[in-house]
C-alpha positions in Angstrom: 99.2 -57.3 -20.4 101.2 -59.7 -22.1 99.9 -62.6 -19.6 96.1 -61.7 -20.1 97.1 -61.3 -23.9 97.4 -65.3 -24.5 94.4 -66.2 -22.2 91.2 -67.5 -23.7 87.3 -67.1 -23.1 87.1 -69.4 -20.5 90.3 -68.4 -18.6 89.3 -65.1 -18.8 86.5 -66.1 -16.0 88.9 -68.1 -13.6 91.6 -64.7 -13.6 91.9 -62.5 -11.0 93.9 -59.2 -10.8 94.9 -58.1 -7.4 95.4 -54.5 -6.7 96.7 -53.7 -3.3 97.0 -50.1 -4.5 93.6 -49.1 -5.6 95.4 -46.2 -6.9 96.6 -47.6 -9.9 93.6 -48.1 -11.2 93.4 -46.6 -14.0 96.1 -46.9 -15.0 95.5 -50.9 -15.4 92.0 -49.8 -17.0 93.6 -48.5 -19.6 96.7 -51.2 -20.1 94.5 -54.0 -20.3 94.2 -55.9 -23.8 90.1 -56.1 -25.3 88.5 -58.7 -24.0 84.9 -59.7 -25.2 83.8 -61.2 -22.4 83.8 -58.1 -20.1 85.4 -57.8 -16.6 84.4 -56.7 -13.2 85.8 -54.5 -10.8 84.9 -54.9 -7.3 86.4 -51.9 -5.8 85.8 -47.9 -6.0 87.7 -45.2 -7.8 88.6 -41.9 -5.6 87.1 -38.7 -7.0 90.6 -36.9 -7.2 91.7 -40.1 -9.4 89.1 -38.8 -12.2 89.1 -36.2 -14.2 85.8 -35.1 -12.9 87.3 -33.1 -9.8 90.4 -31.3 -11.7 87.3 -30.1 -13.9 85.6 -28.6 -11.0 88.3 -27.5 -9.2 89.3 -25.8 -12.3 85.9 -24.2 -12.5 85.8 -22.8 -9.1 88.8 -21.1 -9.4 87.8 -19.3 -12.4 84.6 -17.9 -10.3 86.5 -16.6 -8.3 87.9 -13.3 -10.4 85.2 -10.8 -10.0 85.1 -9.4 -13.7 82.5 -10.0 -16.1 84.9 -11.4 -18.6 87.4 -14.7 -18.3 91.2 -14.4 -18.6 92.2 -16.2 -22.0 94.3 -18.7 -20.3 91.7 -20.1 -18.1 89.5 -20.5 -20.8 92.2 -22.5 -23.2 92.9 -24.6 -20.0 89.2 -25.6 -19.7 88.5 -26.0 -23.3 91.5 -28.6 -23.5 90.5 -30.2 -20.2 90.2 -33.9 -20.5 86.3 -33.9 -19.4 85.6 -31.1 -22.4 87.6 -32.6 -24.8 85.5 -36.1 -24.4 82.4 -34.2 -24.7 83.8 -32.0 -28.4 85.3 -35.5 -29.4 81.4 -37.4 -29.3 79.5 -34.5 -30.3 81.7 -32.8 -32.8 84.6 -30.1 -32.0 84.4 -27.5 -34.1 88.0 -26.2 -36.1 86.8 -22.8 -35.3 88.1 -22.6 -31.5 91.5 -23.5 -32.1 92.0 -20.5 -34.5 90.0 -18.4 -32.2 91.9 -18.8 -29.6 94.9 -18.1 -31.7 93.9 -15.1 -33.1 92.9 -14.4 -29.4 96.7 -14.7 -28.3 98.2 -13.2 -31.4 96.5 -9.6 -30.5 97.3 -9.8 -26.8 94.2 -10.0 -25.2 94.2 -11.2 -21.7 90.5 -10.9 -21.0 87.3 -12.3 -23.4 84.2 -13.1 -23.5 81.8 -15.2 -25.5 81.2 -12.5 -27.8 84.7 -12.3 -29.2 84.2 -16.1 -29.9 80.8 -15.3 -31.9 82.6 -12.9 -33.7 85.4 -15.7 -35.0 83.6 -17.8 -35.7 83.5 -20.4 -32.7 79.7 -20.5 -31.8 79.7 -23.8 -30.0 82.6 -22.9 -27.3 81.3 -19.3 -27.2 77.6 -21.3 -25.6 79.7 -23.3 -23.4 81.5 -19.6 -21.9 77.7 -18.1 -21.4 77.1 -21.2 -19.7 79.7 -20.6 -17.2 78.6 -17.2 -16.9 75.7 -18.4 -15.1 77.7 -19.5 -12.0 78.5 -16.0 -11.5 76.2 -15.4 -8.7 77.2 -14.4 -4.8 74.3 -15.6 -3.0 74.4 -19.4 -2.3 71.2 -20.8 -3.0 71.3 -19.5 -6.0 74.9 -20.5 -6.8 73.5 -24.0 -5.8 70.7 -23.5 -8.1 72.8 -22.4 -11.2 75.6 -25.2 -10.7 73.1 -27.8 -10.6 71.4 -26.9 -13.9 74.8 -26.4 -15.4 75.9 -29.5 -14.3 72.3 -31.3 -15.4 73.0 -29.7 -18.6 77.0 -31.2 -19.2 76.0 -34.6 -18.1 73.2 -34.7 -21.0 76.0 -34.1 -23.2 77.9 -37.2 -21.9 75.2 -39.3 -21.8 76.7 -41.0 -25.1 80.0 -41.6 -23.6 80.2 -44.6 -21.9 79.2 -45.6 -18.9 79.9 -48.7 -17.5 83.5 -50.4 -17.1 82.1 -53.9 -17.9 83.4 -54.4 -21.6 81.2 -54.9 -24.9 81.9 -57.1 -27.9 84.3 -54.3 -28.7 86.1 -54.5 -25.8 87.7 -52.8 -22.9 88.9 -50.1 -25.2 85.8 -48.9 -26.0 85.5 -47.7 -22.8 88.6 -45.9 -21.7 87.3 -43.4 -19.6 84.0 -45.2 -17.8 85.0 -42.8 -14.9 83.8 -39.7 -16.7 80.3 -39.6 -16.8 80.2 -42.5 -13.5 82.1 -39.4 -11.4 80.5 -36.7 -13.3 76.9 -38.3 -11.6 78.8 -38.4 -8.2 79.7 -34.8 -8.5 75.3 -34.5 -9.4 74.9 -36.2 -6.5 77.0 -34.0 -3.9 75.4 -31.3 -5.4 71.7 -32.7 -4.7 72.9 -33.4 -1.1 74.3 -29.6 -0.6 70.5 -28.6 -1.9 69.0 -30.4 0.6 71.0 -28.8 3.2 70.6 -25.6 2.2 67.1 -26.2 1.7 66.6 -27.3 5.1 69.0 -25.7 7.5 71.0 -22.6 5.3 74.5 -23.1 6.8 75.4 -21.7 4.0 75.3 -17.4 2.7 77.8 -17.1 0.3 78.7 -19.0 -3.2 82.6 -19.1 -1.5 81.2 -21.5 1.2 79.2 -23.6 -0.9 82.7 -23.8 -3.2 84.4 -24.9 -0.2 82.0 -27.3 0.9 81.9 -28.7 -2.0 85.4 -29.3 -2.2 85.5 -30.8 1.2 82.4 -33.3 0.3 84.0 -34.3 -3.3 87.7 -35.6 -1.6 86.0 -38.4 0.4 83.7 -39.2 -3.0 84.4 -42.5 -4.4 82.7 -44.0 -7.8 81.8 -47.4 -7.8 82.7 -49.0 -11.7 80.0 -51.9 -12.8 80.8 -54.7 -14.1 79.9 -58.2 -14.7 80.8 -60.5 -11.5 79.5 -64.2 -12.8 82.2 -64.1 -16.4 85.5 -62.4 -17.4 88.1 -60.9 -15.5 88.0 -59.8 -12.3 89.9 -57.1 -10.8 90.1 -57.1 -6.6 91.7 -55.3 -3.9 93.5 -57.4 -1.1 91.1 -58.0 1.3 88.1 -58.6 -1.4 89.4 -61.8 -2.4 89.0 -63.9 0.7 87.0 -66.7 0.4 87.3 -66.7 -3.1 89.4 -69.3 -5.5 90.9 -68.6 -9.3 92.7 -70.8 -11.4 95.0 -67.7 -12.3 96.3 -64.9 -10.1 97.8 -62.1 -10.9 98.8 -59.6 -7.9 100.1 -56.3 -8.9 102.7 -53.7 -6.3 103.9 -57.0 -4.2 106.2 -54.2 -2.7 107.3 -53.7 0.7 105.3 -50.4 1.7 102.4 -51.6 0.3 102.1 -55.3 0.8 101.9 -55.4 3.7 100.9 -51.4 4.1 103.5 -50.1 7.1 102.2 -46.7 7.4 100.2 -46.6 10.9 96.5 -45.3 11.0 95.8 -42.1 11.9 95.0 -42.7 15.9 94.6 -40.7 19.0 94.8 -44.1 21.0 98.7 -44.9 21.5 100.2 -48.2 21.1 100.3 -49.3 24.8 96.7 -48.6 25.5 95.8 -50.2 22.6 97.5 -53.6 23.8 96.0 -53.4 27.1 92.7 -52.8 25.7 93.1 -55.9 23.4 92.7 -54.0 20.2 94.7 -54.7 16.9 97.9 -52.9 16.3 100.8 -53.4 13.9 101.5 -56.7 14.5 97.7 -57.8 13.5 97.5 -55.7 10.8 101.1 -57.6 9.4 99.4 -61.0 10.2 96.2 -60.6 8.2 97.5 -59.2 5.2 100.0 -62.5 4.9 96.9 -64.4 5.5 95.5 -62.8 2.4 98.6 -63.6 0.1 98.8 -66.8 1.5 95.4 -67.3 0.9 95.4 -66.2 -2.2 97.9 -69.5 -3.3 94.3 -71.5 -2.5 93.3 -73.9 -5.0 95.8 -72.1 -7.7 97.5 -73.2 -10.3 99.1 -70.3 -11.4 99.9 -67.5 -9.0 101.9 -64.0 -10.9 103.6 -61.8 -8.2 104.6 -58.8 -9.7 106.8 -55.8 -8.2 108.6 -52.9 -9.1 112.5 -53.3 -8.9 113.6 -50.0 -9.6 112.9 -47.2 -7.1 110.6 -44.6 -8.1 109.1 -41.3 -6.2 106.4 -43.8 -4.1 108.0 -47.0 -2.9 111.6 -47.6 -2.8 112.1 -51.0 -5.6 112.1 -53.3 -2.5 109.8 -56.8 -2.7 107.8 -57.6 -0.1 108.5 -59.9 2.9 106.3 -62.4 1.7 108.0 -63.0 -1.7 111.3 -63.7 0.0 108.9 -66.1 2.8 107.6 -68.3 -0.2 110.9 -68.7 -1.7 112.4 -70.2 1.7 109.4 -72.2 2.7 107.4 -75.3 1.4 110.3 -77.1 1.1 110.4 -81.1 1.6 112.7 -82.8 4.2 115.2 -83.3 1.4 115.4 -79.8 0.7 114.0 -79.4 -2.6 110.9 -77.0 -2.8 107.3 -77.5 -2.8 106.4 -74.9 -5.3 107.7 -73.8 -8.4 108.9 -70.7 -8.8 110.2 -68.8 -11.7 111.8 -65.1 -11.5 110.8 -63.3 -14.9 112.6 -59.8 -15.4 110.1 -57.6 -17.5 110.9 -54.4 -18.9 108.6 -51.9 -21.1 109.8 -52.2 -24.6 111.6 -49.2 -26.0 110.5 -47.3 -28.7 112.3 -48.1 -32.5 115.8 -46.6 -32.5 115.6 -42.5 -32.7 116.1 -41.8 -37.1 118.7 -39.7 -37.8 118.6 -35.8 -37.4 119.9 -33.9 -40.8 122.4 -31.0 -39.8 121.4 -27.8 -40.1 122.3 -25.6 -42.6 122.2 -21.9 -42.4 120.5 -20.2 -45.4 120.9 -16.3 -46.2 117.0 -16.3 -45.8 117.3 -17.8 -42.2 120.0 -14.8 -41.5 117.7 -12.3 -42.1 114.8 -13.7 -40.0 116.8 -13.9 -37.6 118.2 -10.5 -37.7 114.8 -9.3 -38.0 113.7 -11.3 -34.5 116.6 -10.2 -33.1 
């Protein structure tokens, strides 16, 4: 951030972000500075990286209690999902639920329903419960029916959320969550392909397997992010950039584990057979992802490898190969290097220091309430 920070206009369009883990991407979405002149991201974000499919999931495992109410904690969990709180942020949240859903709790009710929200006064969430009563049916064409309309009918409400990843004059900030509505329409579009099945072939008899198919299609779901490709920043994975030149290169998880990746592919094919059959194993895989760093170095003037020196839960803190390769090649015959290199240590600035906690004094009034709790 800090790097992208001091760029201008112009180097904006010769930068390139490298993400051998796709799975940080939004996370970097969401770090980067504004930029006015918009970036592009070439690669696809997984549906169980969104919102979209905790939403669902969250969803179908409120269908499946059979009574004709909803238990109050499933409802506070999907009113303060991130998806529903986007959608009461753009269009107005009303005060209403919050103290609804407290009175709710302070009388010990387990179970509700959208009248009890009519009757406190929170209209607007007690519509978006009958709406979710209408997913209640058993039979799956008409599950598939009722989903679909409910789900038509959520995505006109975040039609005024943005859409696209490639930034406006106000910036990448304006569109933190791009992923919403993008894997919202993704979900849409599993849904219109279960239809057709159903429509055609009926593999399907019960709303439980259309839940479960559905789960199984939205895992391998990916949304693809727009952007602009011919001006601001670009943002890659490894094997995207070949080919390809920048004045500025920034490559993100330069960690051993991931760069290069040392988990084997799922194969039924062992190792030997694969050597006598002449196919790639290990060895090739190594080799063309140092051609891809190396190749990166192309034309550069400026080349950022980043990695992550203390271990966390993923990846133990340990650099890659190639960072340690660069270091101890390109040298001239006298010894002295080729390249340049500076190490920079960069830690996440702490918060201001923590202000002083007042001791606590016990009043004859604070006695009492607590004899009284007690």
């Amino acid at each position: 951030r800090d790097i992208l920070s001091n760029l201008t206009r112009d180097q904006f369009n010769q930068t390139l972000v490298v993400l051998p883990d796709g799975g940080t991407l939004g996370t970097l979405l969401q770090a980067l500075p504004p930029s006015a002149n918009g970036l592009n991201v070439t690669m696809g974000l997984a549906m169980h990286e969104t919102p979209v499919l905790s939403l669902v999931e969250q969803v179908f495992s409120m269908l499946e209690t059979t009574s004709d109410t909803w238990r109050l904690e499933q409802l506070q969990a999907f009113h303060a999902h991130p998806v529903m709180h986007h959608i009461h942020r753009t269009h107005g949240n009303s005060p209403g639920v919050g103290r609804a859903m407290h009175a709710l709790a302070k009388s010990h009710r387990a179970w509700v329903s959208a009248d009890d929200f009519d009757e406190l006064g929170a209209q607007d969430f007690a519509f978006d419960v009958r709406q979710l009563a209408t997913l209640r049916a058993k039979d799956a064409s008409a599950f598939l029916e009722a989903l679909s309309s409910w789900a038509r009918a959520l995505e006109g409400r975040l039609e005024t959320m943005p859409s696209e990843v490639n930034a406006s004059e106000e910036g990448v900030a304006s569109s933190a969550v791009p992923w919403i509505p993008a894997g919202w329409r993704r979900f849409r579009t599993v849904l219109a392909v279960l239809q057709r099945l159903q429509t055609a072939h009926r593999p399907m008899s019960t709303a439980a397997e259309v839940r479960a198919m559905a789960r199984r299609m939205l895992r391998q779901e990916r949304v693809d992010l727009l952007g602009e490709p011919n001006r601001g920043l670009q943002v890659m994975g490894l094997t995207e950039t070949r080919a390809l030149d920048f004045d500025r290169v920034i490559v993100l998880d330069m960690n051993e584990g991931t760069v290069p990746q040392t988990s084997r592919p799922d194969s039924f094919l062992p190792l030997d057979l694969r050597n006598s059959l002449g196919m790639p194993g290990p060895r090739e895989r190594e080799a063309r992802y140092a051609y891809l760093v190396h190749r990166l170095l192309n034309r550069a003037s400026e080349v950022h490898l980043l990695y992550r020196s203390s271990p966390d839960r993923k990846e133990g803190g340990e650099p890659s190969r190639y960072l340690m390769q660069l270091e101890g090649s390109f040298h001239k015959p006298d010894g002295t290097p080729h390249l340049e290199v500076e190490h920079v240590n960069l830690h996440v600035p702490l918060p201001e220091a923590r202000p002083a906690i007042r001791p606590m004094r016990m009043s004859d009034p604070m006695r009492n309430r607590l004899k009284t709790w007690a």
